[in-house]
N, C-alpha and C positions, 0 to 999 in steps of 0.2 A: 243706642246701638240698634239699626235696622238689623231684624231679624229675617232672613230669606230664603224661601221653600225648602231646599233642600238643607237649614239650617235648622228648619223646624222638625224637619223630616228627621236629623239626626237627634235631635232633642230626645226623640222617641227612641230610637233606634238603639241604641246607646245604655238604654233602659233607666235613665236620668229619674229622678221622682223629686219634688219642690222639695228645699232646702230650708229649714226650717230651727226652732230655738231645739231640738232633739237633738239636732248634731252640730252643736258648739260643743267648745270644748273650752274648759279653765282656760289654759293658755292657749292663745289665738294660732301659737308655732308649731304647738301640736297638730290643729289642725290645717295649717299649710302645710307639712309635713303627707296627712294624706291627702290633701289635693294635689298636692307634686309626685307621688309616690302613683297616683291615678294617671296625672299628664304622661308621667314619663312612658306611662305602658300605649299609650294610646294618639297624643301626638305624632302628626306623619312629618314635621321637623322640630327644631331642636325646642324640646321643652324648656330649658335655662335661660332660653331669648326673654328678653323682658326690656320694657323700654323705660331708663334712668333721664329723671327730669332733673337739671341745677340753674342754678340764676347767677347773676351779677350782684355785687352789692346793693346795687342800683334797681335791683328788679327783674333785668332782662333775663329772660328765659330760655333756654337749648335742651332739645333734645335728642339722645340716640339711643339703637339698641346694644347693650352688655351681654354678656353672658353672666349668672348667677352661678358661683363653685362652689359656695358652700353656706348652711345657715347654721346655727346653734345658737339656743340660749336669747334669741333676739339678735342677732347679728347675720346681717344679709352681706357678702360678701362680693367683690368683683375686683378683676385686676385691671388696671391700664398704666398708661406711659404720665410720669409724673408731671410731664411738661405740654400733655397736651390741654385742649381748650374744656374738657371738662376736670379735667385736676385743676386748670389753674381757675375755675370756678369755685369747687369745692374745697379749696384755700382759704379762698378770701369768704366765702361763705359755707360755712361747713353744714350745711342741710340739703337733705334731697329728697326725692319722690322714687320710688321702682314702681311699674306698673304689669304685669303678667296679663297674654291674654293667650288662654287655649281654648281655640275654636272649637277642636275635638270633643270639649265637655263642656263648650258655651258657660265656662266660667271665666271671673278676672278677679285677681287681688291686687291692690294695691297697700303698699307699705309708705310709710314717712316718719323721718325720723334725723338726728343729729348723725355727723360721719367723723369719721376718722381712721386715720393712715393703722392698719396694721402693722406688727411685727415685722422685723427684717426678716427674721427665722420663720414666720410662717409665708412670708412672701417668697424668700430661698426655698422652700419646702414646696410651694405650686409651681416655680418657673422652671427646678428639676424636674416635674413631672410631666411638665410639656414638650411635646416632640421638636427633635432639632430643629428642624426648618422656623415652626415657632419661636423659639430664642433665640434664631439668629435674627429673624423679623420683626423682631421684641428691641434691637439693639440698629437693630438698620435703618427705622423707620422714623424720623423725625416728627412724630404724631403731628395732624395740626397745621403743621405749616406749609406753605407752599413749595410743591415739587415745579422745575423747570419739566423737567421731560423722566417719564417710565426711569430712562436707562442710567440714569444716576442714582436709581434704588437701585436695580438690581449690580451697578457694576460695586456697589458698597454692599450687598449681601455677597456675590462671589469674593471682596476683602475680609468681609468678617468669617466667611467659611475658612480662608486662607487662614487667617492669624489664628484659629481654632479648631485644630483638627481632632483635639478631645474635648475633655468637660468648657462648658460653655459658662461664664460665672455671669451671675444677674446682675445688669447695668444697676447702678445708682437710683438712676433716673426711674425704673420700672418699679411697681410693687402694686399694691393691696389696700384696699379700705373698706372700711366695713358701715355698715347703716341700723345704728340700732334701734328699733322700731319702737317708734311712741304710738303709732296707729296704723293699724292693720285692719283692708276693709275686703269682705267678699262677698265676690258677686255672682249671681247664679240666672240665667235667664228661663224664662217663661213666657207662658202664648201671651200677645195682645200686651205686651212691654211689660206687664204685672211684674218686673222680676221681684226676684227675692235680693235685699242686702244684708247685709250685717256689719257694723265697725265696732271695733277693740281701741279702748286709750288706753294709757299706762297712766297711773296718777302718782305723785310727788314720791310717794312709796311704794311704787313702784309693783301697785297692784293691778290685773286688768280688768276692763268693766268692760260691757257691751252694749248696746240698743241697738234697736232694727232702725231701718231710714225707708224712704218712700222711696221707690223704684226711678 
C-alpha cells in the first residue's frame, strides 16, 4: 500500500503511535471491536464498507463491497439477495475473505473464515429494521442478473409499493450469513512501509494464538 504525503501527514495528525504486542488483546474480536469503535468516530464515509472476497469451486474469484451489521463472538455478519452471484458462490463454496480499510487511521483488518446462512428470525429481525424503500428494493431487485432497461426496476418497485401498503414481509430469497473467523489479521501503517502486522488463528479447540508477520 503507497503511502502519500498527505497520508503520512494524517499518520501524525491523528495522533497514531506504532502498534505493537501491548495492544493485543486475548481475543482478536475484542480488539476489532475497538478499531471499529475508533473508525466509526473518525471515518468521513461509511465505516462497515468492507470488501468481501468468494470463489467458485473451481478457484475463480469475485469481489465486492458489503456493508458489515453486526459481529459477536466470531461471527461477521452481512446481508444480501440469496440468488445473487455472490450467494450463489458461497453455496457451492462456503468460505470467504472480509477485508476493512480505514484510511482515516491508516489501518486494515482482514478476516477469513467458513460462512453460513444465518437464522430466519435474525434475518426477519434486520430486514424490519431497514427503511421501506430498502425492502421494497430488497424484493425488486433481481440481484445479478441482467436488467433490459432502468424502467423495469423501477415500474416493479412502484408494483411492490402497490401490493404493500403496510408491513413489508422478507422475500424467501433475502437474508443473512455470517463469517466465523479462523483468522483475523491487523494492519497498521508506518513511515518507509515498515508497517506493523499482527495475525490471530483459531486452532482445532478453538483457542487463539498470534505472531507478528513482516510488513
Amino acid at each position: 500500500m503507497k503511502l502519500s504525503l498527505p497520508f503520512l501527514g494524517s499518520l501524525f495528525h491523528i495522533g497514531a503511535r506504532p502498534f505493537g504486542e501491548r495492544d493485543l488483546t486475548a481475543d482478536p474480536v475484542d480488539l476489532f471491536a475497538l478499531w471499529w469503535e475508533r473508525a466509526r468516530k473518525s471515518e468521513i464515509f461509511d465505516h462497515t464498507a468492507c470488501t468481501l472476497a468468494t470463489s467458485t469451486p473451481e478457484g475463480a474469484p469475485s469481489a465486492r463491497v458489503v456493508l458489515l451489521k453486526s459481529f459477536q463472538k466470531g461471527r461477521f455478519v452481512f446481508f444480501t439477495n440469496y440468488e445473487s452471484r455472490k450467494a450463489g458462490e458461497l453455496e457451492a463454496n462456503p468460505r470467504a475473505a472480509l477485508c476493512f480499510h480505514w484510511a482515516s487511521l491508516l489501518r486494515q483488518v482482514r478476516i477469513v473464515g467458513p460462512v453460513e446462512r444465518v437464522s430466519g428470525a435474525e434475518s426477519d429481525a434486520y430486514f424490519r429494521s431497514r427503511p421501506r424503500g430498502s425492502r421494497v428494493g430488497a424484493i425488486a431487485s433481481r440481484q445479478s442478473r441482467p436488467l433490459a432497461q432502468r424502467k423495469i426496476l423501477e415500474e416493479e418497485v412502484a408494483r411492490i409499493e402497490g401490493a404493500h401498503p403496510g408491513e413489508i414481509p422478507r422475500p424467501d430469497f433475502w437474508g443473512g450469513y455470517a463469517i466465523s473467523a479462523q483468522q483475523i489479521e491487523f494492519w497498521q501503517a508506518r513511515v518507509s512501509r515498515l508497517h506493523d502486522r499482527f495475525v490471530y488463528e483459531k486452532n482445532a479447540e478453538s483457542a487463539w494464538s498470534w505472531r507478528r508477520l513482516y510488513p
